[in-house]
Biotite code that builds the C-alpha atoms (Angstrom):
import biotite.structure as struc

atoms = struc.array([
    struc.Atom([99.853, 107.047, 194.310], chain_id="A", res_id=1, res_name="UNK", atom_name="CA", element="C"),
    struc.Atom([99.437, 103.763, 196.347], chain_id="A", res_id=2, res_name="UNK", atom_name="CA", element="C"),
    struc.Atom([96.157, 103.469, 195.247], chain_id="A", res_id=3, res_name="UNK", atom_name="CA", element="C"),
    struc.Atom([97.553, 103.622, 191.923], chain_id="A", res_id=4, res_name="UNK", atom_name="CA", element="C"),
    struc.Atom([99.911, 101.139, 191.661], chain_id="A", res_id=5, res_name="UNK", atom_name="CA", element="C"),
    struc.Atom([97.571, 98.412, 194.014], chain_id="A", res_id=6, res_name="UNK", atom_name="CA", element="C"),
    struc.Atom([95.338, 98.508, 190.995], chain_id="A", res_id=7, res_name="UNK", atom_name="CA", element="C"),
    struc.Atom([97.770, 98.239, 188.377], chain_id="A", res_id=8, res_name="UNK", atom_name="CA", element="C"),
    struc.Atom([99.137, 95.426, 190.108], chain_id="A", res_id=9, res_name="UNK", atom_name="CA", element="C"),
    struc.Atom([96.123, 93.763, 190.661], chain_id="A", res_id=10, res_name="UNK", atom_name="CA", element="C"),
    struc.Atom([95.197, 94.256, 186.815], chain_id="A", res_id=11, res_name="UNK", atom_name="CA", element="C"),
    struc.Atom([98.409, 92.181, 185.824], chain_id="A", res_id=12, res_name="UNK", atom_name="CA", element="C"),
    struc.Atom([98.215, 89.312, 188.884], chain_id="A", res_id=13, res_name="UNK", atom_name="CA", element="C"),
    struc.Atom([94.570, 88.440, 187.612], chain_id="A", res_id=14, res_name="UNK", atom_name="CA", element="C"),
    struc.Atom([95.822, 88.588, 184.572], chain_id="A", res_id=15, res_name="UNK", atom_name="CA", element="C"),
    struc.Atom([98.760, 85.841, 185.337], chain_id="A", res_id=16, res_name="UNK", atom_name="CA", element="C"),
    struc.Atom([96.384, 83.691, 187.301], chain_id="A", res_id=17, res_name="UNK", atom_name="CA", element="C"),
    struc.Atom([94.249, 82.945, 184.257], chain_id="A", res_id=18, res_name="UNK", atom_name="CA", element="C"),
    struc.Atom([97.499, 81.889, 181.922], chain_id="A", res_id=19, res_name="UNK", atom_name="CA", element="C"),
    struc.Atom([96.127, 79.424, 180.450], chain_id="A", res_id=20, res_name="UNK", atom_name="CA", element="C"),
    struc.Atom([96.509, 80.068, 176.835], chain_id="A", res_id=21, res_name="UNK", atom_name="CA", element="C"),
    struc.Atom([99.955, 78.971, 175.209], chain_id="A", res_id=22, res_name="UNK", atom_name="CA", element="C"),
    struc.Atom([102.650, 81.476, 174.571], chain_id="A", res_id=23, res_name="UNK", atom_name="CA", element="C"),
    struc.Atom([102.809, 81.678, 171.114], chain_id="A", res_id=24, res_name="UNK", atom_name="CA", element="C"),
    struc.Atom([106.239, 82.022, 168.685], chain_id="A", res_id=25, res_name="UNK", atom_name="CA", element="C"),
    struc.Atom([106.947, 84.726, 166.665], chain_id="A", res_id=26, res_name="UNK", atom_name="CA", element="C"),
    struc.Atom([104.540, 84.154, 163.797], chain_id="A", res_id=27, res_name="UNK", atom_name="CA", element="C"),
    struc.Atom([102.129, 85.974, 165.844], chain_id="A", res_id=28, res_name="UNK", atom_name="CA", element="C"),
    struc.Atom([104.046, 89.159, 166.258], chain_id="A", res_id=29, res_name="UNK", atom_name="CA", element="C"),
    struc.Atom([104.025, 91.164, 163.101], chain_id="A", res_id=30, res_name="UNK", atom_name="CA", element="C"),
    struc.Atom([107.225, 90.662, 161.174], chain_id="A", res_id=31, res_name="UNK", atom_name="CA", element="C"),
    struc.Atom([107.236, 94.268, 159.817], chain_id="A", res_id=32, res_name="UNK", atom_name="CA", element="C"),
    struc.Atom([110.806, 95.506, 158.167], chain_id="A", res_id=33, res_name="UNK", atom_name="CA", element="C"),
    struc.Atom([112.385, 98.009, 161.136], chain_id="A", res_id=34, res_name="UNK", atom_name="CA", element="C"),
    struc.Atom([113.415, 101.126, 159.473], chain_id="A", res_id=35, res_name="UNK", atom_name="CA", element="C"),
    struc.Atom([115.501, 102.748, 162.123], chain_id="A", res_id=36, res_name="UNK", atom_name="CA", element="C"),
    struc.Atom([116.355, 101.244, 165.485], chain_id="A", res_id=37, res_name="UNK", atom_name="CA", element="C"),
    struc.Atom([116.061, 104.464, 167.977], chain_id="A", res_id=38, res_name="UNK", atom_name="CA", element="C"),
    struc.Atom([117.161, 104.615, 171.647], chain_id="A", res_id=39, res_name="UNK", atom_name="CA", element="C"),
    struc.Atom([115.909, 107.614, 173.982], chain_id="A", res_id=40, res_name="UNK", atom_name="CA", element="C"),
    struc.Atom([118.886, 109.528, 174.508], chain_id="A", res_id=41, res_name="UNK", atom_name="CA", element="C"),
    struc.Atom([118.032, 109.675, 178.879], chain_id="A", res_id=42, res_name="UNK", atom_name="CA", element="C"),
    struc.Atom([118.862, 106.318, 178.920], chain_id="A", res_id=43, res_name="UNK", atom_name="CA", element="C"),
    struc.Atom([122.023, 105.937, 180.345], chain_id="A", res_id=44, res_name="UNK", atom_name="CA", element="C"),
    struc.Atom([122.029, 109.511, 181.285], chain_id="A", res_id=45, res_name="UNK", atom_name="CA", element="C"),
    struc.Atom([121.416, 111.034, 184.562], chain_id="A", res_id=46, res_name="UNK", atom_name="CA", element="C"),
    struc.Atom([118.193, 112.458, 182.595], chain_id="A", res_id=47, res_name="UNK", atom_name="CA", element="C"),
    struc.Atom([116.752, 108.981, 183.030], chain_id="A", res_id=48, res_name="UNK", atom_name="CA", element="C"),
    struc.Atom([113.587, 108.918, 185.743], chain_id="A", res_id=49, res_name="UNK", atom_name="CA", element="C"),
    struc.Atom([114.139, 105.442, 186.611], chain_id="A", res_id=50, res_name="UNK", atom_name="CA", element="C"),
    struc.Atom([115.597, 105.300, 190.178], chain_id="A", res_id=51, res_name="UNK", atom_name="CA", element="C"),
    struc.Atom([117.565, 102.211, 191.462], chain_id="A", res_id=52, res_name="UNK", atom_name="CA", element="C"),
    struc.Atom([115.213, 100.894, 194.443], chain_id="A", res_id=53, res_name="UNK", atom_name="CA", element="C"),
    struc.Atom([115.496, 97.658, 196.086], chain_id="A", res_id=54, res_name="UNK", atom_name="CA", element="C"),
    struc.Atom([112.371, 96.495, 198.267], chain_id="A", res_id=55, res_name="UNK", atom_name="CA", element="C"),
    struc.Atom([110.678, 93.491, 198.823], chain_id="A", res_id=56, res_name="UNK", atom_name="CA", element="C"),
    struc.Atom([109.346, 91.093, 196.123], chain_id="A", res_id=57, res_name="UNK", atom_name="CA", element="C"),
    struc.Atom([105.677, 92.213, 197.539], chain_id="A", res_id=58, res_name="UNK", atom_name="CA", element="C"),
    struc.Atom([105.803, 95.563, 198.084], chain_id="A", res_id=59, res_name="UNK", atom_name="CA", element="C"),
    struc.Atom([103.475, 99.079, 196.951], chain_id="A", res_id=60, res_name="UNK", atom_name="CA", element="C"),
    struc.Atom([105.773, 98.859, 193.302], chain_id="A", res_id=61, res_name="UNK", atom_name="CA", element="C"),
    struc.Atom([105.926, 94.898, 192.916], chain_id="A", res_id=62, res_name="UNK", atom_name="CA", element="C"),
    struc.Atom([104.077, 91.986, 193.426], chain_id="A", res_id=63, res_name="UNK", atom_name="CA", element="C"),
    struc.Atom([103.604, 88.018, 193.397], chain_id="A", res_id=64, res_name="UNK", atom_name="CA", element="C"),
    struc.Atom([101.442, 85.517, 191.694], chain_id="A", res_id=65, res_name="UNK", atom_name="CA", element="C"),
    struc.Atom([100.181, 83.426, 194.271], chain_id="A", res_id=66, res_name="UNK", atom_name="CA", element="C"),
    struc.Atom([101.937, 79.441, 194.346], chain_id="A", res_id=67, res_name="UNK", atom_name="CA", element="C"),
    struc.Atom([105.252, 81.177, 192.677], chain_id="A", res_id=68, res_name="UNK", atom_name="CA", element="C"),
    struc.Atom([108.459, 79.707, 194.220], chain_id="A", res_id=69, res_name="UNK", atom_name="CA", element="C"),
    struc.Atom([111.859, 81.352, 195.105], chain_id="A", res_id=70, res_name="UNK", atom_name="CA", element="C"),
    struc.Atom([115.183, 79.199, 194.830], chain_id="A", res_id=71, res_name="UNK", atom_name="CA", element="C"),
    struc.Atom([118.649, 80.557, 195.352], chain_id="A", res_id=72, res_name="UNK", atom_name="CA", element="C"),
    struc.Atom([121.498, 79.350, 192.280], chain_id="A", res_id=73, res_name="UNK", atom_name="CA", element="C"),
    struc.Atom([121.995, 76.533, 194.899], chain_id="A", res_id=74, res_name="UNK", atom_name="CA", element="C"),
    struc.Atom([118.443, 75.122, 194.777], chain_id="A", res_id=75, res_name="UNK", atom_name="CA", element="C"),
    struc.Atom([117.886, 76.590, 198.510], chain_id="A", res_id=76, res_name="UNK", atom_name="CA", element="C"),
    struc.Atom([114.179, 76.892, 198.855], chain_id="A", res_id=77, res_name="UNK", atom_name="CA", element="C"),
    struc.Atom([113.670, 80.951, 199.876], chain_id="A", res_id=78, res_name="UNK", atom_name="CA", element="C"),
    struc.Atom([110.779, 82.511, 201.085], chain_id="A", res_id=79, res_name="UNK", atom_name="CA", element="C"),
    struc.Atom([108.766, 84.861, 199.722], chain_id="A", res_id=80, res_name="UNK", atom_name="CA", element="C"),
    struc.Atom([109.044, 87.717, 202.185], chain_id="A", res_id=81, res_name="UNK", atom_name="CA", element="C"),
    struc.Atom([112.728, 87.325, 202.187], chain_id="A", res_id=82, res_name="UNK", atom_name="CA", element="C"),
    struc.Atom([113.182, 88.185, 198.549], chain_id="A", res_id=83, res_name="UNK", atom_name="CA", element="C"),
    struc.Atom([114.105, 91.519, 197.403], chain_id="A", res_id=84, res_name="UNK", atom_name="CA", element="C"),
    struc.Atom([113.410, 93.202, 193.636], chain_id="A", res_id=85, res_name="UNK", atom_name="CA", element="C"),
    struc.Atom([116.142, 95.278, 192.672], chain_id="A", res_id=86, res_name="UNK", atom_name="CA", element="C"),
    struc.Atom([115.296, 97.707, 189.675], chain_id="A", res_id=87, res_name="UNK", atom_name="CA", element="C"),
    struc.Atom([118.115, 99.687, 188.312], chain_id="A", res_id=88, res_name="UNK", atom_name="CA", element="C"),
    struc.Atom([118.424, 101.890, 185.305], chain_id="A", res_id=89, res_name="UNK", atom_name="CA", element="C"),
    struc.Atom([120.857, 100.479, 182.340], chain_id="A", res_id=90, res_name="UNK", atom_name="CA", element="C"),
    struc.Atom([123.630, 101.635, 181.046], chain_id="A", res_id=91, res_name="UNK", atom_name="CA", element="C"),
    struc.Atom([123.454, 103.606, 177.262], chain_id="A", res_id=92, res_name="UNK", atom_name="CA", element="C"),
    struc.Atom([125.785, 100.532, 176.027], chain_id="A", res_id=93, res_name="UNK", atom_name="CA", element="C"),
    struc.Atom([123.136, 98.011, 177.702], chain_id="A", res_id=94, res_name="UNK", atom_name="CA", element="C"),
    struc.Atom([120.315, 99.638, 176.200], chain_id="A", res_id=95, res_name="UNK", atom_name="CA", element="C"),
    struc.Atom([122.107, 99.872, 172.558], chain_id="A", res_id=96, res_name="UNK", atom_name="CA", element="C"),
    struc.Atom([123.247, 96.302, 172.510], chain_id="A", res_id=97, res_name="UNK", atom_name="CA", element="C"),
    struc.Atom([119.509, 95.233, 173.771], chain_id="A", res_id=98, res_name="UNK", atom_name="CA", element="C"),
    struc.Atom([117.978, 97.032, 170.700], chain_id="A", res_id=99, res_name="UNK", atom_name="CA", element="C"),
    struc.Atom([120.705, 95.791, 168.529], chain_id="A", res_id=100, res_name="UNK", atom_name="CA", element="C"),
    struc.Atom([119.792, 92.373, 169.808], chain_id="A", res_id=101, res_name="UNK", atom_name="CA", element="C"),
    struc.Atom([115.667, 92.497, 169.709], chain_id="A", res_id=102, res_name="UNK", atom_name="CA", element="C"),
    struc.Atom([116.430, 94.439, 165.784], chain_id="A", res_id=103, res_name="UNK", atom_name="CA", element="C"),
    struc.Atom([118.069, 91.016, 164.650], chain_id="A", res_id=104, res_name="UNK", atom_name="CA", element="C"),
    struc.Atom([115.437, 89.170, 166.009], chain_id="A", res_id=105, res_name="UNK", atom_name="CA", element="C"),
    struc.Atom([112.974, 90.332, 164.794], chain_id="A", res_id=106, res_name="UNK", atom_name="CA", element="C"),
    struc.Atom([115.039, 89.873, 160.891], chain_id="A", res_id=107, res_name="UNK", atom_name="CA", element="C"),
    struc.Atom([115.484, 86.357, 161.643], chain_id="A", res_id=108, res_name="UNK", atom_name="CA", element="C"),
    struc.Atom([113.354, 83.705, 160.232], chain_id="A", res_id=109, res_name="UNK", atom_name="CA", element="C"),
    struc.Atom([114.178, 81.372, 163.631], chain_id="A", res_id=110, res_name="UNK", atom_name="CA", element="C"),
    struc.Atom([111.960, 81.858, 165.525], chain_id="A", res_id=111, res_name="UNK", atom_name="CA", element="C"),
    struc.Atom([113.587, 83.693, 168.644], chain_id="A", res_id=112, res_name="UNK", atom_name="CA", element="C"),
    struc.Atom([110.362, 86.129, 169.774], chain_id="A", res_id=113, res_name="UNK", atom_name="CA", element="C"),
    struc.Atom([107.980, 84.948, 172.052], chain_id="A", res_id=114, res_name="UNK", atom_name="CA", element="C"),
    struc.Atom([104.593, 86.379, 172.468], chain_id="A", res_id=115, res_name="UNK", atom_name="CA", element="C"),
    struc.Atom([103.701, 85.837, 176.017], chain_id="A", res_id=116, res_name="UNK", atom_name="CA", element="C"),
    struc.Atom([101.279, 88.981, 175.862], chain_id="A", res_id=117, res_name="UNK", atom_name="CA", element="C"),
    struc.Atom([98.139, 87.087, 174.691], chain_id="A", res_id=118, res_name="UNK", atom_name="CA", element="C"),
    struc.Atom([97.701, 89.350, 172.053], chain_id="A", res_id=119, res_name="UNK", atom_name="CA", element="C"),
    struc.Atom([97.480, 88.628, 168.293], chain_id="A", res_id=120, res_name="UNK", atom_name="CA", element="C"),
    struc.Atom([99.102, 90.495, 165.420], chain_id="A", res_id=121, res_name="UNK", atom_name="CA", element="C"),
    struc.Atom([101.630, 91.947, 167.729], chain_id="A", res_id=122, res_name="UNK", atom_name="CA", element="C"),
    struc.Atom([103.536, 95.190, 166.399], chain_id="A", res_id=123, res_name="UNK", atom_name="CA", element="C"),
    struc.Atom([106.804, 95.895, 167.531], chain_id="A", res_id=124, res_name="UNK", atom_name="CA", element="C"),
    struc.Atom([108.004, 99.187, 165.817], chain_id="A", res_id=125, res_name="UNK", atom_name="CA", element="C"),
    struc.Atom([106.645, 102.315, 166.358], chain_id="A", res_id=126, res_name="UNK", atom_name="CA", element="C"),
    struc.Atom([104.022, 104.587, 163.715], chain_id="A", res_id=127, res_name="UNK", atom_name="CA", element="C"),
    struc.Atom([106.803, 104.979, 161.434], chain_id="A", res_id=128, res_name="UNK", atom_name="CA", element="C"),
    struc.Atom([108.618, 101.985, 161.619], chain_id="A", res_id=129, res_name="UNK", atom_name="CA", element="C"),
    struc.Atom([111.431, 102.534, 163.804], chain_id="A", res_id=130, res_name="UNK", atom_name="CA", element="C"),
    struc.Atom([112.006, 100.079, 166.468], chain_id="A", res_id=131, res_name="UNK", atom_name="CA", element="C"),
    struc.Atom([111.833, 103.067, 169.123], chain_id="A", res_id=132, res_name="UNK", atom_name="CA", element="C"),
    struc.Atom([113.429, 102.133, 173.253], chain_id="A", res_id=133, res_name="UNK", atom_name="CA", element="C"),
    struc.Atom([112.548, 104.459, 175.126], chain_id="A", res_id=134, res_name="UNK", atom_name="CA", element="C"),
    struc.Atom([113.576, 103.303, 178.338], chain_id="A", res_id=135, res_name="UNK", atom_name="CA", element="C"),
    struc.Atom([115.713, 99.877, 179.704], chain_id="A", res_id=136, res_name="UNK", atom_name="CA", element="C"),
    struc.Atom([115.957, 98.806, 183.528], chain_id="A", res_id=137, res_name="UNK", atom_name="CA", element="C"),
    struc.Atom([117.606, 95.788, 184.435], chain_id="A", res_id=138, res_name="UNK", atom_name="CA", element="C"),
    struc.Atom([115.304, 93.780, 187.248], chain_id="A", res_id=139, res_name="UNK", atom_name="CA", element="C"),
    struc.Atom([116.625, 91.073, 189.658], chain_id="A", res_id=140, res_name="UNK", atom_name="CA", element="C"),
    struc.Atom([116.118, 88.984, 192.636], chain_id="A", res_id=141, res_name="UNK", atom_name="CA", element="C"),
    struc.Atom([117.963, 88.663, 195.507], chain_id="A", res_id=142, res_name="UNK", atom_name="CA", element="C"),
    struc.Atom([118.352, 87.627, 198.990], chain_id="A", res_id=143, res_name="UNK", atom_name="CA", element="C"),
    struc.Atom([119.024, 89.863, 202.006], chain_id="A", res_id=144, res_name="UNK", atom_name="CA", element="C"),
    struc.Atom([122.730, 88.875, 201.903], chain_id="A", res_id=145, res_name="UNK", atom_name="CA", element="C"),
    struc.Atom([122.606, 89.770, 197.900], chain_id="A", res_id=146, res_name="UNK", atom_name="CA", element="C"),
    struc.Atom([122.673, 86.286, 196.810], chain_id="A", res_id=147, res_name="UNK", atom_name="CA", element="C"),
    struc.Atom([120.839, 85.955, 192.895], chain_id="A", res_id=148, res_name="UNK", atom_name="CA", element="C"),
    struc.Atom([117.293, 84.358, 193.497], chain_id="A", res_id=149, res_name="UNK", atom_name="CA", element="C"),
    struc.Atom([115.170, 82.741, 190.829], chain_id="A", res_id=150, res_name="UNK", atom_name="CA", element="C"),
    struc.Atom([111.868, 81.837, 190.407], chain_id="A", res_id=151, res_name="UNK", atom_name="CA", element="C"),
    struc.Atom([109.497, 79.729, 189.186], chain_id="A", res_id=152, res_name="UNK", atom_name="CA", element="C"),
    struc.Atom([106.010, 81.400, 188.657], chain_id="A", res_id=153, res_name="UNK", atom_name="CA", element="C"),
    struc.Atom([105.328, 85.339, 187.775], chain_id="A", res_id=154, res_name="UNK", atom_name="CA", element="C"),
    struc.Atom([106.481, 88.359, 189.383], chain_id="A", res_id=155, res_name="UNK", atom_name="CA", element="C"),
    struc.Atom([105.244, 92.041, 188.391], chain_id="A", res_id=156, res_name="UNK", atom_name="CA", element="C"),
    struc.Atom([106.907, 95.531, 188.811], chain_id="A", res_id=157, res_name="UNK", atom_name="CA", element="C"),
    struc.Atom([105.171, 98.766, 187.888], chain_id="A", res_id=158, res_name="UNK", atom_name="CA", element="C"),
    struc.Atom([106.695, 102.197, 187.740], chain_id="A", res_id=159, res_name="UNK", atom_name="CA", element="C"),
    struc.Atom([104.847, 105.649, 186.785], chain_id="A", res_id=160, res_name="UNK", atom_name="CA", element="C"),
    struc.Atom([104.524, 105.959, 182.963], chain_id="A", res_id=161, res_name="UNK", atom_name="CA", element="C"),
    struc.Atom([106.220, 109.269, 182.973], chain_id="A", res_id=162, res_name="UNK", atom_name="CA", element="C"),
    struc.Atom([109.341, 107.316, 184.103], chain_id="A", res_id=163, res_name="UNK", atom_name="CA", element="C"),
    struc.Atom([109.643, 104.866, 181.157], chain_id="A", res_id=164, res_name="UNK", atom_name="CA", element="C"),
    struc.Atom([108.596, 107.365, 178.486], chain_id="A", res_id=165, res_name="UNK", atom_name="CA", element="C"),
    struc.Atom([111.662, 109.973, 179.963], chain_id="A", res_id=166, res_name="UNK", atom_name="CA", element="C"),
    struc.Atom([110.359, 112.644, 177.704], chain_id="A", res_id=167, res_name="UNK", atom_name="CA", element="C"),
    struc.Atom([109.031, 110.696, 175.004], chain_id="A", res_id=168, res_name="UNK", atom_name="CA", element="C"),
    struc.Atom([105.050, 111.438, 173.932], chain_id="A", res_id=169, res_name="UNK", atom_name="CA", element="C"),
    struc.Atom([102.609, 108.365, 172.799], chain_id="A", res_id=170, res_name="UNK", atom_name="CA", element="C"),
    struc.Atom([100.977, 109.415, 169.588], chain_id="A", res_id=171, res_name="UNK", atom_name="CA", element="C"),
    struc.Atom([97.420, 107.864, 169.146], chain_id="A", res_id=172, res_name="UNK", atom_name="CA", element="C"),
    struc.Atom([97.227, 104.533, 168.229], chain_id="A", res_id=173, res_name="UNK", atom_name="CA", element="C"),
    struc.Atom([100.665, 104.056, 170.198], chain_id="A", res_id=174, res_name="UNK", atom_name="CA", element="C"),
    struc.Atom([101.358, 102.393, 173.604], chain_id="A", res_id=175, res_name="UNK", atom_name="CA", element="C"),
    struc.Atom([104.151, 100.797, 175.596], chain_id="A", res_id=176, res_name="UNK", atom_name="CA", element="C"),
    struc.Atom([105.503, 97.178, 174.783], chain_id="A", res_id=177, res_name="UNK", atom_name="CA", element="C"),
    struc.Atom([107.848, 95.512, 176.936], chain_id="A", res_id=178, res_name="UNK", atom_name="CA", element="C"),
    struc.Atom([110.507, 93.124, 176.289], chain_id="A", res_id=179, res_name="UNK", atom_name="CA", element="C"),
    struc.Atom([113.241, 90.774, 177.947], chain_id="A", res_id=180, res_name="UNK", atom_name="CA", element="C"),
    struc.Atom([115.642, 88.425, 176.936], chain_id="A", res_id=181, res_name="UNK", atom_name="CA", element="C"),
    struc.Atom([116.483, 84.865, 177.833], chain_id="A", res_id=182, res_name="UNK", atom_name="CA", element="C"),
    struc.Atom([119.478, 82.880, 178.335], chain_id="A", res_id=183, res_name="UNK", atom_name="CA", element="C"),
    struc.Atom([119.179, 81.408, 175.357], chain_id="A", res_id=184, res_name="UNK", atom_name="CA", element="C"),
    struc.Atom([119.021, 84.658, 173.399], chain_id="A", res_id=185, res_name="UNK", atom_name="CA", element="C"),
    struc.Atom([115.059, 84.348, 173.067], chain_id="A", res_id=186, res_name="UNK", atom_name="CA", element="C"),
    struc.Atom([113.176, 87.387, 173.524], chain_id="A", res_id=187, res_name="UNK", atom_name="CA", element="C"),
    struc.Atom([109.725, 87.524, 175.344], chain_id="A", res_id=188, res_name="UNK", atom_name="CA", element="C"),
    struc.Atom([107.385, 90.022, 175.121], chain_id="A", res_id=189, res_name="UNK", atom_name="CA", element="C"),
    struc.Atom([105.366, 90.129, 178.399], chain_id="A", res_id=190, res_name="UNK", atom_name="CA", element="C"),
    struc.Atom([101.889, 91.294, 179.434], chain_id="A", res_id=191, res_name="UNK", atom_name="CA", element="C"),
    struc.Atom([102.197, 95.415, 179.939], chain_id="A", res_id=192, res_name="UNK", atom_name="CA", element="C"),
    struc.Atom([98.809, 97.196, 182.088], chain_id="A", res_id=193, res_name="UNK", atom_name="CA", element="C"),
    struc.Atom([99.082, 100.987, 181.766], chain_id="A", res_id=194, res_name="UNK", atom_name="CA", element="C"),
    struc.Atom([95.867, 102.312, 183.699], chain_id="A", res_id=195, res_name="UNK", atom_name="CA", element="C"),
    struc.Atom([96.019, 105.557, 186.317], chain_id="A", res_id=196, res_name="UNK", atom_name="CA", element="C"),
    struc.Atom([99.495, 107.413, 185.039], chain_id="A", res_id=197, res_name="UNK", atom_name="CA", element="C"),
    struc.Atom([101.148, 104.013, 185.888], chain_id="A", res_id=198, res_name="UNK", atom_name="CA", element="C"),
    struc.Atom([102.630, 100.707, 183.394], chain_id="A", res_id=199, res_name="UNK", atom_name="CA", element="C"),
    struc.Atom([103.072, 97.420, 184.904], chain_id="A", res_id=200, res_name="UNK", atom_name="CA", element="C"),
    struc.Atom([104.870, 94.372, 183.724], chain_id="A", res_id=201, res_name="UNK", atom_name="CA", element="C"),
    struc.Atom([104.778, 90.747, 184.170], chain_id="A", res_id=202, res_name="UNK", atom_name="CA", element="C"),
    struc.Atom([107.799, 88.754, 184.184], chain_id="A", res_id=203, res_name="UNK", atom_name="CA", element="C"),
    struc.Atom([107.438, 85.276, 183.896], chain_id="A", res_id=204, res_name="UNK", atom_name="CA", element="C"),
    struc.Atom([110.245, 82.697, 185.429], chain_id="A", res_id=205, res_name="UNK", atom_name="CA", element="C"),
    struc.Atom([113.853, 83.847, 185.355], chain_id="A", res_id=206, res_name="UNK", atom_name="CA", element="C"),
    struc.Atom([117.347, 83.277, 187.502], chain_id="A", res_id=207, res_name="UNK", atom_name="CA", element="C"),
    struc.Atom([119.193, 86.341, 188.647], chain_id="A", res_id=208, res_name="UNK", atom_name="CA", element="C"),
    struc.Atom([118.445, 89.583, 186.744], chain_id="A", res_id=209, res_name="UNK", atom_name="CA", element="C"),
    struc.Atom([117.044, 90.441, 183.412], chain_id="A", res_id=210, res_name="UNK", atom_name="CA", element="C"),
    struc.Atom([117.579, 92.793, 181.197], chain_id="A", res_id=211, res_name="UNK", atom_name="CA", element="C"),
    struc.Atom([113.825, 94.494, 180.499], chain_id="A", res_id=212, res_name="UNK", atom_name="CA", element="C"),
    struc.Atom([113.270, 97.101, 177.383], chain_id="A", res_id=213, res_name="UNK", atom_name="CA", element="C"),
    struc.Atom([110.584, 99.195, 176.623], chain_id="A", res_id=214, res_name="UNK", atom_name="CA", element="C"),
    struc.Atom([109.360, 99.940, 173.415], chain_id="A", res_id=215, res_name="UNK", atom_name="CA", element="C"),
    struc.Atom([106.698, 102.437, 171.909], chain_id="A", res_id=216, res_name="UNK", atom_name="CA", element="C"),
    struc.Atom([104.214, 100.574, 169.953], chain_id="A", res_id=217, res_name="UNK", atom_name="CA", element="C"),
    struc.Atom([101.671, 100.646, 167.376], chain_id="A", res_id=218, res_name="UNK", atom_name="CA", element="C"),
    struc.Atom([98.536, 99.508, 169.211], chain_id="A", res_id=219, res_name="UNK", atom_name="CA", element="C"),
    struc.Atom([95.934, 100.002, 171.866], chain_id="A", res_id=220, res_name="UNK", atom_name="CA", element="C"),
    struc.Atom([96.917, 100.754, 175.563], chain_id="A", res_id=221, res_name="UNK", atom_name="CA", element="C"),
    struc.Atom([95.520, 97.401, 177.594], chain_id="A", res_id=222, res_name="UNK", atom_name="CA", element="C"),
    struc.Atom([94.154, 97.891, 181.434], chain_id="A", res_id=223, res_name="UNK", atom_name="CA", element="C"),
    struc.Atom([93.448, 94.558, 181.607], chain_id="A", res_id=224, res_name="UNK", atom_name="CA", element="C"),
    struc.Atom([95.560, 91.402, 179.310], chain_id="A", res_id=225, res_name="UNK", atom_name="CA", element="C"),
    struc.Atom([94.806, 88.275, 177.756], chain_id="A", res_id=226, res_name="UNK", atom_name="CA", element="C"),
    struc.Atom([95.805, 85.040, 179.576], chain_id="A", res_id=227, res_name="UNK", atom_name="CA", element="C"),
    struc.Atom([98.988, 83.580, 178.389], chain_id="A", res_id=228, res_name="UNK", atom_name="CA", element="C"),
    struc.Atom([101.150, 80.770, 179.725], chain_id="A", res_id=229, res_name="UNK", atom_name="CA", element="C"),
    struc.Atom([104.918, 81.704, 181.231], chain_id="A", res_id=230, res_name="UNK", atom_name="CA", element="C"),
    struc.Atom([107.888, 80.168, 178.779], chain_id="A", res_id=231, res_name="UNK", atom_name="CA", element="C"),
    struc.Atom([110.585, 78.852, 181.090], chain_id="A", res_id=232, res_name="UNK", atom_name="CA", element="C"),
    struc.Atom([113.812, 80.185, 181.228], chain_id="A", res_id=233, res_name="UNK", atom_name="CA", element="C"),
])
């Protein structure tokens, strides 16, 4: 399982250390209609797979792109080996308002989706239309005293795909998305690996905790992502 995860990991940190492309608005994810917004019942429940853990920011389930920089909401400079990543399971009312949220989004003619994945023609509803969660953690940085940590750079989590599908079967031409959602309301959809029974994510900068949904997906399963640059948050 260590094994596992190290190369999943290492997939998505060479991935962030080529961003060099620019993270492009919402024209290039596909504006399809969403014909039912779904939610996988385990989330919320004690059904769901997705076990609080808190470890360090560079550990066998997370890791650090290289030249990333840790600040507490005080502007104290922290370092790296003193930050921890807290993942946690949301709440069914957290996962229902985040769908709610990404649904009228994606009706919107702002533009309020970024597509950090470097992907083109991304799809965001599932092979019959639905905009389909099937699983929502919240992920966050902290301090050893529990004081909220930001950063400036990319920071990647990975969990075992059985977790984040709780129950839920990809159909061919399907795969995992995921998704998380600014300050300013913004969504970002961010680089996803799924390679050895495991899915890891990139997050790009954020303060505090975010608020990270999965999606199913019409498209091809990546092990290895397009460069993309990381919008600020």
């Amino acid at each position: 399982m260590k094994k596992k995860v190290a190369i999943v990991l290492s997939v998505i940190l060479a991935c962030s250390m080529g961003m060099t492309a620019m993270a492009a608005p919402s024209p290039s994810i596909q504006k399809e209609p969403v014909a039912q917004v779904v939610v996988n019942p385990t989330v919320g429940t004690a059904g769901n797979n997705v076990a609080v853990q808190a470890t360090s920011v560079s550990s066998e389930k997370s890791a650090v792109l290289p030249g990333t920089t840790f600040k507490t909401v005080g502007g104290q400079v922290v370092d790296p080996a003193a930050v921890a990543m807290v993942v946690a399971p949301a709440t069914a009312s957290q996962a229902q308002a985040a769908a709610a949220s990404l649904a009228a989004a994606l009706a919107s003619r702002k533009t309020q989706v970024i597509n950090f994945t470097g992907r083109n023609a991304l799809s965001l509803t599932d092979r019959y239309g639905n905009l389909n969660v099937v699983n929502n953690v919240t992920v966050g940085l902290t301090t050893a005293a529990g004081e909220a940590v930001a950063h400036s750079g990319s920071v990647s989590a990975a969990f075992a795909l059985a977790e984040i599908l709780g129950g839920t079967t990809l159909a061919e031409g399907e795969t995992i998305q995921a998704l998380y959602q600014r300050a300013d309301g913004t969504w970002v959809a961010v680089p996803v690996v799924i390679k050895n029974g495991m899915v890891a994510i990139a997050l790009p900068a954020f303060g505090g905790a975010v608020n990270v949904t999965f999606i199913v997906a019409k498209g091809a399963s990546l092990e290895a992502v397009p460069a993309a640059t990381s919008p600020r948050t």
